[in-house]
C-alpha positions as CSV (number, residue, x, y, z in Angstrom):
1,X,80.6,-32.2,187.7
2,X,79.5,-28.6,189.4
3,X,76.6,-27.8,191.0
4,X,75.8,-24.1,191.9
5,X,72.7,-22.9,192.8
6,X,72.3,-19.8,194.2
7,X,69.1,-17.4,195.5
8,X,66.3,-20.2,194.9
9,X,63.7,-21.3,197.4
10,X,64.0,-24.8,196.6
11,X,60.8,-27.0,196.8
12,X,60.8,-30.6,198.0
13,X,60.6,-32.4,194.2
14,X,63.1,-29.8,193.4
15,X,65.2,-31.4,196.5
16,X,64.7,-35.1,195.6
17,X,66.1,-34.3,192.2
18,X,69.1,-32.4,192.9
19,X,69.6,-35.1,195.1
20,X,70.0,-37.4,192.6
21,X,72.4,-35.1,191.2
22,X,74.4,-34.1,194.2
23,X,75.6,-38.2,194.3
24,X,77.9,-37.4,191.6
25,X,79.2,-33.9,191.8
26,X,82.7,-32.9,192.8
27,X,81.6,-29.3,194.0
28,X,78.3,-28.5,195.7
29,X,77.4,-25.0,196.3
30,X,73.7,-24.1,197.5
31,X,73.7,-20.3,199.0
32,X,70.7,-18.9,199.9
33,X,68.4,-21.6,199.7
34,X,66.2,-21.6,202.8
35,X,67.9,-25.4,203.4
36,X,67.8,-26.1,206.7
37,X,68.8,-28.8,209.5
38,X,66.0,-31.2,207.8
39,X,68.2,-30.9,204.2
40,X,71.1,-31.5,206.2
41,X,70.6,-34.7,206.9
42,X,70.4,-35.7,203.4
43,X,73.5,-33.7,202.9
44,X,75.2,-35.7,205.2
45,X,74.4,-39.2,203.2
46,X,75.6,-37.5,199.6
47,X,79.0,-36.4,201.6
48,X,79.5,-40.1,202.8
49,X,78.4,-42.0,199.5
50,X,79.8,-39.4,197.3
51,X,84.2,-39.8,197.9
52,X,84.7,-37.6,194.6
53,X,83.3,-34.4,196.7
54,X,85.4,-31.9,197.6
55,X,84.1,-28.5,197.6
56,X,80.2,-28.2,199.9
57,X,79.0,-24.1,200.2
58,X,76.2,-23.6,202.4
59,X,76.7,-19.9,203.1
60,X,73.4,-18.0,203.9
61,X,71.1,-20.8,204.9
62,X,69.5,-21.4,208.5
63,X,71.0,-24.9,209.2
64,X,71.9,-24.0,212.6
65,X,73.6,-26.2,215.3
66,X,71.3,-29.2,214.8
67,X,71.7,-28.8,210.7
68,X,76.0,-28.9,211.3
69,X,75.3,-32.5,213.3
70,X,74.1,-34.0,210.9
71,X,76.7,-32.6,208.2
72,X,79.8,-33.8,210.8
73,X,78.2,-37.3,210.4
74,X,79.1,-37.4,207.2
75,X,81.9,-35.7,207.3
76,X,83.4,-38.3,210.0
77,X,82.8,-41.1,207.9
78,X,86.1,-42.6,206.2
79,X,84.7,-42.0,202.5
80,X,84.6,-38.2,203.1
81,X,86.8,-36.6,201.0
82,X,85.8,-33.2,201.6
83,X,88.8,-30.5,201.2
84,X,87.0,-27.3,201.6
85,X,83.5,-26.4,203.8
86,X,81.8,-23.0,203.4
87,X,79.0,-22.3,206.2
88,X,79.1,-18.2,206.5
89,X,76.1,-16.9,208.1
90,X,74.5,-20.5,209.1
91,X,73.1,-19.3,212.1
92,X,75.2,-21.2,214.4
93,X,76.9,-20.6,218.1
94,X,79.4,-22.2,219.7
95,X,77.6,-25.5,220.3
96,X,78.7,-25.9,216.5
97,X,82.1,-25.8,217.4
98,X,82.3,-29.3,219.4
99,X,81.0,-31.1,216.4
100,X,83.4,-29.2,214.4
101,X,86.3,-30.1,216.1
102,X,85.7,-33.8,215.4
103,X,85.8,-33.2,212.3
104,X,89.2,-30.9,212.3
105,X,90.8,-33.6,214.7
106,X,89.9,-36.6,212.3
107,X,89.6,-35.4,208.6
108,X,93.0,-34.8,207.1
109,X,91.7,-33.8,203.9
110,X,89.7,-31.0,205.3
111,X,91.9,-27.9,204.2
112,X,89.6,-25.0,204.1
113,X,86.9,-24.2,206.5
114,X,84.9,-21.1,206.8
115,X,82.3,-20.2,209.0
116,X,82.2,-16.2,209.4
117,X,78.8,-14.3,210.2
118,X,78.4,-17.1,212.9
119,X,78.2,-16.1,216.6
120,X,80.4,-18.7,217.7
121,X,82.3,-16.5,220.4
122,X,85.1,-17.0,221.8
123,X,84.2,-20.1,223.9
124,X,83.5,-21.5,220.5
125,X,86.6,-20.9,218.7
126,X,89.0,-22.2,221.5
127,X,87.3,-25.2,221.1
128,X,88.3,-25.1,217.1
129,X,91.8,-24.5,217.9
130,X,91.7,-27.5,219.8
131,X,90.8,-29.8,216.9
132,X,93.8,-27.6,214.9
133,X,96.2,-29.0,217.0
134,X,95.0,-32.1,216.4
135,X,97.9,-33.7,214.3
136,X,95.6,-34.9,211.5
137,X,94.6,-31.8,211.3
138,X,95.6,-30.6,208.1
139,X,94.0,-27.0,207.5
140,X,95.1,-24.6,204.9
141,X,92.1,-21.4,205.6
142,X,90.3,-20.5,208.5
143,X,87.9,-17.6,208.3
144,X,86.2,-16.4,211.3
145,X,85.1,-13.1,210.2
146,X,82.1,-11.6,212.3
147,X,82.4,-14.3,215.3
148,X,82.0,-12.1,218.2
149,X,85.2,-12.4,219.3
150,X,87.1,-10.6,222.0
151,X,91.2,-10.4,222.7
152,X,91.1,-13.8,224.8
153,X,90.8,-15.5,221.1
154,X,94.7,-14.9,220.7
155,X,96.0,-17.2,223.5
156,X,94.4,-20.4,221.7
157,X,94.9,-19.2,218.2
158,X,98.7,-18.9,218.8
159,X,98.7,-22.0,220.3
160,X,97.2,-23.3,217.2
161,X,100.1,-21.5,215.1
162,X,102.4,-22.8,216.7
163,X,101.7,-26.3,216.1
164,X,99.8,-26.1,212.4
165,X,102.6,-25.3,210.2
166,X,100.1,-25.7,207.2
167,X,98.0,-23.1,207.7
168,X,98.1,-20.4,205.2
169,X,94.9,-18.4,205.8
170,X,93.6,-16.6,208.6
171,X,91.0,-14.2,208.4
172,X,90.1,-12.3,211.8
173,X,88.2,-9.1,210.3
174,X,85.2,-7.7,211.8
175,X,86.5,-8.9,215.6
176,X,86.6,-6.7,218.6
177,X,90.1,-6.9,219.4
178,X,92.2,-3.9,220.0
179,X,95.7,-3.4,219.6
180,X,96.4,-5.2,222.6
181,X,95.4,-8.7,221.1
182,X,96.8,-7.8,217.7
183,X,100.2,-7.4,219.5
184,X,100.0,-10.6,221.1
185,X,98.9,-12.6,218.0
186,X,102.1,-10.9,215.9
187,X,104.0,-12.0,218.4
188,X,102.6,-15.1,218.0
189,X,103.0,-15.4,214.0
190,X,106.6,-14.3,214.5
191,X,107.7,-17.4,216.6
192,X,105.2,-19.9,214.5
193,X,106.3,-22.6,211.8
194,X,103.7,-21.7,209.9
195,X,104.3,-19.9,206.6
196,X,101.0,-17.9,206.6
197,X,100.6,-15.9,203.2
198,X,96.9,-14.2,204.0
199,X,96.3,-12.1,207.4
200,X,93.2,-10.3,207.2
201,X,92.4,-7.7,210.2
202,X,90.1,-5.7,209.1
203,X,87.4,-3.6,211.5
204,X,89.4,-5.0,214.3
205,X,90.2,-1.9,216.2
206,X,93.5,-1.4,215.6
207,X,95.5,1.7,216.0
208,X,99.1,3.1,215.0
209,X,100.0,1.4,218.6
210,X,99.8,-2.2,217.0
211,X,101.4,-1.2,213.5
212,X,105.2,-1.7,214.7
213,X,104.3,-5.1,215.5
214,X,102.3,-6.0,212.1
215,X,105.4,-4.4,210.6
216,X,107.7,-7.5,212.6
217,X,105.7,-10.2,211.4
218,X,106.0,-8.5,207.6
219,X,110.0,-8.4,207.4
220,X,110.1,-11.8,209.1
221,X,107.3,-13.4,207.3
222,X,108.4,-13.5,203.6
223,X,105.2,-16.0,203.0
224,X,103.0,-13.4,204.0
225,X,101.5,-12.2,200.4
226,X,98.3,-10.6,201.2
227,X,97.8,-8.3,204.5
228,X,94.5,-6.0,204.7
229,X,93.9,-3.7,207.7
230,X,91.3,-1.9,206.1
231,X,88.9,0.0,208.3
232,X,90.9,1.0,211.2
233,X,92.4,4.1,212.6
234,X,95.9,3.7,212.0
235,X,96.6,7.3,210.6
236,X,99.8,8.3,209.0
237,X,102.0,7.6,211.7
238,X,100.4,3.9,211.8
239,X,101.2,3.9,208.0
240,X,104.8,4.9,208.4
241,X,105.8,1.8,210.8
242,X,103.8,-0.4,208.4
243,X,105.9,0.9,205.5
244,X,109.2,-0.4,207.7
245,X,108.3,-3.5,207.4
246,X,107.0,-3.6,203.8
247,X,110.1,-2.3,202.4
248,X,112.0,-4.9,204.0
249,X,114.2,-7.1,201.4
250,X,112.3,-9.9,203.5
251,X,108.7,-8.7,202.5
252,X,106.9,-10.0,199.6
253,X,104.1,-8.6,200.1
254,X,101.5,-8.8,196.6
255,X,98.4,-7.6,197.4
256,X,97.6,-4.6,200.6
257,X,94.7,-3.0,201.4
258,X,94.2,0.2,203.4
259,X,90.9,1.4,202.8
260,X,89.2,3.9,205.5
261,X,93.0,4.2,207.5
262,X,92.7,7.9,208.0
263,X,95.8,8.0,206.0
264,X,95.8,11.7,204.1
265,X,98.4,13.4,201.8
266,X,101.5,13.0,204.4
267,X,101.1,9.3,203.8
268,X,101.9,9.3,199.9
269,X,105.3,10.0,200.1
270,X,105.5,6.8,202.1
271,X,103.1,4.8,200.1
272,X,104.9,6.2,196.2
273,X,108.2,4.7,197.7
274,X,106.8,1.6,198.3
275,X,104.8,1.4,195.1
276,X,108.1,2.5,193.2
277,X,110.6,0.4,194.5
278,X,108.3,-3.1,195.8
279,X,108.7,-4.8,192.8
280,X,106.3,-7.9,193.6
281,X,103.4,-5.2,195.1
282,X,101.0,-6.2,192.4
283,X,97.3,-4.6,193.9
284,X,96.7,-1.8,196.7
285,X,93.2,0.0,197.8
286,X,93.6,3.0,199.4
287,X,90.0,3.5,199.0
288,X,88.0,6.2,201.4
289,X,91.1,7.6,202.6
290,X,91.4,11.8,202.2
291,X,95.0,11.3,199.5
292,X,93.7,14.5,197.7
293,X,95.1,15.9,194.4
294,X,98.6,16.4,196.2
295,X,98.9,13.0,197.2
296,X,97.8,11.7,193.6
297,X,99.9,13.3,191.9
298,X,102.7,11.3,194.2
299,X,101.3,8.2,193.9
300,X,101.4,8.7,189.4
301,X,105.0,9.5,189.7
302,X,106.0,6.3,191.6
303,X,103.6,4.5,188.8
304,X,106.1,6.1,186.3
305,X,109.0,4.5,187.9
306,X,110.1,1.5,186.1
307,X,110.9,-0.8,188.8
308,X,107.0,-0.6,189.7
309,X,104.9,-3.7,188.9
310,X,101.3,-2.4,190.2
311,X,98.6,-3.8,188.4
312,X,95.8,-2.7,190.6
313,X,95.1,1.0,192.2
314,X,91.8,1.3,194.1
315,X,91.7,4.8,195.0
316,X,88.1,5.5,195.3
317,X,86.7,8.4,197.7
318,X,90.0,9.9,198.0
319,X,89.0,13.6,197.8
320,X,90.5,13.6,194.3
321,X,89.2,16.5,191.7
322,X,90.1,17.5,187.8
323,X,93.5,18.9,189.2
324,X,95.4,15.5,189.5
325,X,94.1,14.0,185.6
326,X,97.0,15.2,184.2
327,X,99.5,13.3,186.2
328,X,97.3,10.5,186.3
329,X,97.3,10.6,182.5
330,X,100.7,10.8,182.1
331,X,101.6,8.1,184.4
332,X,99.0,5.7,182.4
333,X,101.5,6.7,179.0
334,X,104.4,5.3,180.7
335,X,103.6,2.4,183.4
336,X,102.4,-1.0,181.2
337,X,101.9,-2.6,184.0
338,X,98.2,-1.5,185.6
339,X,95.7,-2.9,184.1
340,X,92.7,-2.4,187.2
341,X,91.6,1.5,187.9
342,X,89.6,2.5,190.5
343,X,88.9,5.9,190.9
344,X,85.1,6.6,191.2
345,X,83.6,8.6,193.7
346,X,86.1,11.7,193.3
347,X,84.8,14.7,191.3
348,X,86.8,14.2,188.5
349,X,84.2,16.0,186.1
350,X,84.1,15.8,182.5
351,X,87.8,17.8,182.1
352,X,89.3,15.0,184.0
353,X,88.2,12.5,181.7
354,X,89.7,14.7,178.7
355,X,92.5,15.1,180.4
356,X,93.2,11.5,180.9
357,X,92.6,10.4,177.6
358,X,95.9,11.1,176.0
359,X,97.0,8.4,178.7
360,X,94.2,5.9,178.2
361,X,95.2,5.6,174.4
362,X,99.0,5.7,174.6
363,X,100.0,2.4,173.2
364,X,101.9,2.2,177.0
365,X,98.3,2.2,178.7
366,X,97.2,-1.2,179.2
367,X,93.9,-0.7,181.4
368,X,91.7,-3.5,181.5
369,X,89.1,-2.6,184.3
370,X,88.1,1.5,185.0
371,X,85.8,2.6,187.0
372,X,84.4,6.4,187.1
373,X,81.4,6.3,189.2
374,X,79.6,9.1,190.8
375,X,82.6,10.9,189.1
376,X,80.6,14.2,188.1
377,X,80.4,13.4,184.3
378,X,77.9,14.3,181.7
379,X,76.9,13.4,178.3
380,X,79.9,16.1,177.5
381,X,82.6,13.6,178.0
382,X,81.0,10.5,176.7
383,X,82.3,11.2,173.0
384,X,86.1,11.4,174.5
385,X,84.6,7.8,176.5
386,X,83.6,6.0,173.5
387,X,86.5,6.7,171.6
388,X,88.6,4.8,174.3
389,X,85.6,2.3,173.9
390,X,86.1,1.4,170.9
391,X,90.3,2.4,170.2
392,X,91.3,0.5,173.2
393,X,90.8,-3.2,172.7
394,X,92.3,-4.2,176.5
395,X,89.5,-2.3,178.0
396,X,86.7,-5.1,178.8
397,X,85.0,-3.2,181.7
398,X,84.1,0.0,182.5
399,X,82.3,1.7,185.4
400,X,79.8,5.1,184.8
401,X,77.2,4.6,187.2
402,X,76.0,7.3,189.3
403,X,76.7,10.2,186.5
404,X,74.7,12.5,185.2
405,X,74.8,10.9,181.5
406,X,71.1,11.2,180.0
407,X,70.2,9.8,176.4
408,X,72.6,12.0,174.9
409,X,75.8,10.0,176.3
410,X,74.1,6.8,176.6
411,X,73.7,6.9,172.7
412,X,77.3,7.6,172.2
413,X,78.2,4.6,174.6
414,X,75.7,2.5,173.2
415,X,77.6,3.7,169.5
416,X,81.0,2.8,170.9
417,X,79.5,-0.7,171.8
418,X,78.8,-1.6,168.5
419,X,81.7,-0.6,167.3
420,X,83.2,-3.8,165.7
421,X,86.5,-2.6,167.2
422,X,85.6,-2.1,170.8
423,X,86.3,-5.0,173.9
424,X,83.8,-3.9,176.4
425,X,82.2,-7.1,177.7
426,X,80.7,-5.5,180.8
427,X,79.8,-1.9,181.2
428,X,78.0,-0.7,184.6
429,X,75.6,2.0,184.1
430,X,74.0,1.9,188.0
431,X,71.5,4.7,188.3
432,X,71.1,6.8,185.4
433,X,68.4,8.0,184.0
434,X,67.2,7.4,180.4
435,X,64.2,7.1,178.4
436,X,62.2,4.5,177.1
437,X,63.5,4.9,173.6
438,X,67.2,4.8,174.7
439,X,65.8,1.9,177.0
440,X,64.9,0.1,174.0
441,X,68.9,0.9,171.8
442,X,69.7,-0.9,174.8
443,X,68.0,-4.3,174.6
444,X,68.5,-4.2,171.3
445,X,72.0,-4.3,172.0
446,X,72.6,-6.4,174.2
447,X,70.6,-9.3,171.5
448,X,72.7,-8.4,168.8
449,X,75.7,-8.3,171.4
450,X,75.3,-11.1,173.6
451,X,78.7,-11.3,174.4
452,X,78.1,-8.1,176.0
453,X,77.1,-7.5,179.8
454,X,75.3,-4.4,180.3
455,X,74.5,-3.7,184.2
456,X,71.7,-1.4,185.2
């Protein structure tokens, strides 16, 4: 049994009821509930006389320090089965993190704990590394995005590495570290047991100067499946050295994510390479990063090659225009593979959408998810757009919010919906202006379509 609330101020003969409910539930999830310490305590008695819980989400609530005492009570106590403890944005410091390490040095089943959006500090997370090393500590994730932390976080973390061989996650993003720290903790993840398959660093201040040694721990770490270093500066040349180790026959790298690197055209020839020949890549964002039409048109021919297994291109904000629709068509006719496209926020226009349709309807194509936002359309493509609709039966969501569609293409969407034929099950439609009448086609739609998700 489940329980997931989420967004609901929560009154006290509400409490006492889901109370009774929470004694049985294997998963508990109560986000954005204004609970605070005072709930806690109760929480604390459902976690000890409840051994069938596993999962507790608590993100977004103002327990504070005082709230997480009362939960480690129950989480000490030798009927806790907990495996996986969500507190993101809890409003706790690093008096949290004493109690907390109890708990990491005495709960084996604990094997997921995340507790981002908390100013623990660094002061606060040496003294969680602590419990890690613990050896009944069994941990699987730790995420400590937006912890205020500084470069003195990698001594104790790498200690922590070094002796938790099950840890699989570790998510550092939206840290002040530099490339300094960064080297040190690659260095670290290098020499450690542990066969870590998610490293997230994103916002952390990194620079090309630290991409030779994230490139080491890729061609030595063949766990590592899913690296993002979104959101820093590492430019082209940073790009090149990462590239080194991601096409090493020791990198199995699934999922990457580059968005806002400062990466331009001169990247692609890197990036097309590594897209045609890594044959377990399955999902890249290059997202906010200037690729242009040149670059594009680089990036569809390494879709084309067969040995490419992408299923996932997020390439939104790239500076992409009309010009590069025709290679992206033609590499959608060939590759069967990519099934998520991102590619809103470049001024495609309505040419580019006529140009890609020949690709979008090749028996090849198998898109699933594409997004066109803020794309420059008008109602003049939306004919070409519900054709797809309601030929393609793989597409089940499409993006067209932020374009210039008035009644005119809403109507033909709203006819492609109908459409016995067509898959949609969620269409976006974010800030675009109709009128009431249309309004109404809508609701009436989505009654006689429930099955349909319409998002405005």
């Amino acid at each position: 049994m489940e329980l997931d609330i989420q967004c609901e101020e929560i009154s006290p003969s509400r409490w006492a009821e889901l109370l009774s409910t929470m004694k049985s539930c294997k998963s508990i999830r109560l986000d954005d509930c204004n609970l605070s310490s005072s709930n806690c305590e109760e929480l604390s008695s459902v976690i000890n006389k409840n051994p069938s819980l596993t999962e507790l989400k608590l993100n977004n609530n103002e327990l504070g320090d005082a709230g997480v005492e009362h939960l480690c009570k129950g989480l000490l106590m030798p009927t806790c089965s907990l495996q996986k403890l969500w507190l993101q944005n809890c409003n706790l410091t690093s008096a949290s993190c004493e109690t907390l390490r109890s708990v990491l040095s005495a709960q084996p089943s604990l094997t997921e704990l995340h507790v981002g959006d908390n100013k623990l500090g660094t002061a606060g997370v040496k003294v969680l590394c602590q419990g890690m090393m613990n050896p009944n500590c069994k941990l699987q994730k730790l995420q400590l995005e937006y912890c205020e932390l500084t470069p003195d976080v990698v001594e104790p973390l790498n200690a922590a590495l070094q002796s938790k061989p099950t840890l699989k996650e570790l998510s550092l993003s939206n840290n002040t570290l530099g490339d300094t720290a960064v080297k040190q903790l690659c260095w670290g993840l290098v020499g450690a047991s542990c066969n870590l398959e998610l490293l997230h660093l994103e916002n952390c201040g990194i620079t090309s100067d630290s991409c030779r040694e994230i490139s080491t721990v890729l061609s030595n770490k063949s766990s590592l499946i899913d690296l993002s270093v979104g959101d820093n500066k590492i430019g082209d040349s940073g790009l090149a050295l990462l590239c080194q180790g991601l096409m090493h026959p020791n990198c199995r790298i699934q999922k990457l994510w580059l968005w806002d690197c400062d990466l331009t055209s001169a990247s692609c020839k890197d990036l097309s390479r590594l897209i045609s020949m890594k044959e377990t890549l399955t999902e890249i964002s290059l997202i906010d990063n200037n690729l242009r039409d040149s670059g594009m048109e680089m990036l569809c021919q390494a879709l084309k090659d067969p040995k490419s297994k992408l299923q996932e291109l997020w390439i939104r904000e790239c500076g992409l225009t009309t010009a590069c629709c025709k290679a992206v068509s033609s590499a959608l006719s060939v590759n069967k593979h990519l099934k998520v496209l991102h590619m809103g926020e470049n001024k495609l226009g309505d040419a580019g959408v006529e140009l890609m349709r020949e690709g979008l309807l090749h028996p090849n194509c198998n898109i699933q998810s594409l997004w066109l936002g803020n794309c420059d359309l008008t109602a003049a493509c939306c004919a070409t757009l519900a054709t797809i609709m309601a030929t393609k039966q793989c597409l089940t969501e499409l993006d067209l919010s932020y374009n210039s569609l008035e009644d005119e293409g809403i109507r033909k969407i709203c006819e492609a919906l109908r459409n016995p034929s067509c898959n949609v099950q969620q269409i976006i439609l974010y800030d675009i202006f109709w009128s009431s009448e249309v309004d109404d086609e809508l609701r009436a739609l989505e009654e006689s379509r429930p099955e349909v998700k319409i998002i405005s």
